[in-house]
Structures are given as structure tokens and as C-alpha cells.
C-alpha positions in Angstrom: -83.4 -59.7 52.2 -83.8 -56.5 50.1 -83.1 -53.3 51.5 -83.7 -50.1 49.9 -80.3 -48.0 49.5 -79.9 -44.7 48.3 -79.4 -44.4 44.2 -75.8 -43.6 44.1 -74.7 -46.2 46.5 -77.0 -49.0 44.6 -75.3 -47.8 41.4 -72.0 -48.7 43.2 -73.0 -51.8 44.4 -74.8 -53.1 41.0 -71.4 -51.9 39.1 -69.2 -53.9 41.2 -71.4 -57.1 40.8 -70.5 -56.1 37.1 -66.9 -56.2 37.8 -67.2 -52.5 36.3 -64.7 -50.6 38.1 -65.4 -47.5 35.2 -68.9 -47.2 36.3 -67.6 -47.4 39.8 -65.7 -44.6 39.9 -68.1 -42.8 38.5 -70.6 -42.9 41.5 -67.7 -41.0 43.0 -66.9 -37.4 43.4 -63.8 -35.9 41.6 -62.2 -35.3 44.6 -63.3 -38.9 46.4 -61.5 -40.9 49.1 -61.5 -44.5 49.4 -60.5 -46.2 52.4 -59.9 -50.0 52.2 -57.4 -52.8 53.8 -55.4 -49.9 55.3 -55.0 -48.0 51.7 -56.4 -44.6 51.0 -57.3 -43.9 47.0 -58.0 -40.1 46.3 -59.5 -39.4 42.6 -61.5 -41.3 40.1 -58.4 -42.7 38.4 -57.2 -44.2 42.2 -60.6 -45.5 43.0 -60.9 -47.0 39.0 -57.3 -48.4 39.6 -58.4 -50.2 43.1 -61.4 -51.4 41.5 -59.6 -52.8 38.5 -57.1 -55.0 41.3 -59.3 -56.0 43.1 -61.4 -57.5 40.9 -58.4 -59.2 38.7 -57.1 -60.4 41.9 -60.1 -62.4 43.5 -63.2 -63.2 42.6 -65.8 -62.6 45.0 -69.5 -62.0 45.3 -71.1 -59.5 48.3 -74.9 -58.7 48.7 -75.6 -55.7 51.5 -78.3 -57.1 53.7 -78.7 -53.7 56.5 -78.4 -49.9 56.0 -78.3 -47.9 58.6 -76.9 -44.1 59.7 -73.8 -43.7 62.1 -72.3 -40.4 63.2 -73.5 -38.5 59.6 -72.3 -41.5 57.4 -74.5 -44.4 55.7 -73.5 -47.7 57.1 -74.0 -50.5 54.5 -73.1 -54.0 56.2 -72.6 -56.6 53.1 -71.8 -60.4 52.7 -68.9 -61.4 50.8 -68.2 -64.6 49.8 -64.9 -65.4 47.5 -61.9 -66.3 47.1 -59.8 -64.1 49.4 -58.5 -64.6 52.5 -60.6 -65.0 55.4 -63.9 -65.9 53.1 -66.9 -65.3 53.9 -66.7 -62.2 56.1 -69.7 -59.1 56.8 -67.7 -55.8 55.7 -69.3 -52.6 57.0 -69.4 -50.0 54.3 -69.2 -46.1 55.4 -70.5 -43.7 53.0 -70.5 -39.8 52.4 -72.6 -38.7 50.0 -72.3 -35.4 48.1 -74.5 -34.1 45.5 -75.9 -37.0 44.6 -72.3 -39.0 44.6 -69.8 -40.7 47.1 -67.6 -38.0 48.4 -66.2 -40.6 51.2 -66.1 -44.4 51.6 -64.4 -46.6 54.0 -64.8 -50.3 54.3 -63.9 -52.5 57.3 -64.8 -55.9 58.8 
């Protein structure tokens, strides 16, 4: 199924298939927060660093399959299959958008 998402947030999503966490952090804001497994990364260089261990420590594929709008955020809900614990799960990703860019994301099951 192929949904139609916003520029910014299929530019995060491409880059990540990519295992590009460079390009990744830049579909963020200077100023961004992440929020993921109970860790907040504030800044480029965080989100860049998260990327980068993530991606070194599993490998993992995730396609988003519904978008929809929840209390002023973007909900993207996404299937990831990998090798991490509790494989395959549906992650629900919260976005803020600013000027074009992620200001705000949060990810949880």
C-alpha cells in the first residue's frame, strides 16, 4: 500500500531505508527533538548520533502503511521487520513539522 506523506517526512523515511543517518538529520530542524525507546536527542548532531546506532546495531527494514493527524501532529504508523527485539512490530511515528522540516518526532509501539 502507498500512501502519500508529506515531502520532508518521505525524505526521512527514504534516508533511513538508505541507512543515511546524515541525510536524516537533515530533514530536521536545528533545534529538533527526537523521542525514541525512552531517550530524548535534541540537535542535528544527537539525532545523526541516534541514527548512526541504530542502524550499526540492528538491521531492520520498516515501510509506513497509514498517515493520519492526531491532536496537531502527523501520525505515520510503519512496519518494521529486523533483527531487534520484539520483531516485527507497527511503530506509530509522531511528527511536527516546521518550515518545511521535523521540529518534533516521537516514535512508540
Amino acid at each position: 500500500m502507498s500512501i502519500d506523506l508529506p515531502d520532508v517526512i518521505d525524505a526521512y523515511f527514504k534516508a533511513d531505508k538508505k541507512g543515511n543517518a546524515g541525510a536524516i538529520s537533515e530533514c530536521f530542524t536545528p533545534d529538533a527533538t527526537v523521542v525514541d525507546e525512552g531517550n530524548t536527542y535534541t540537535g542535528r548532531d544527537e539525532i545523526r548520533q541516534w541514527r548512526t546506532t541504530t542502524s550499526t546495531k540492528y538491521t531492520y527494514t520498516v515501510e509506513p502503511f497509514s498517515l493520519a493527524e492526531e491532536g496537531g501532529r502527523i501520525v505515520v504508523t510503519s512496519h518494521l521487520v529486523g533483527d531487534f527485539p520484539g520483531s516485527p512490530v507497527d511503530l506509530r511515528y509522531f511528527f511536527v513539522l516546521k518550515d518545511d522540516l521535523i521540529a518534533e518526532l516521537e516514535i512508540v509501539p
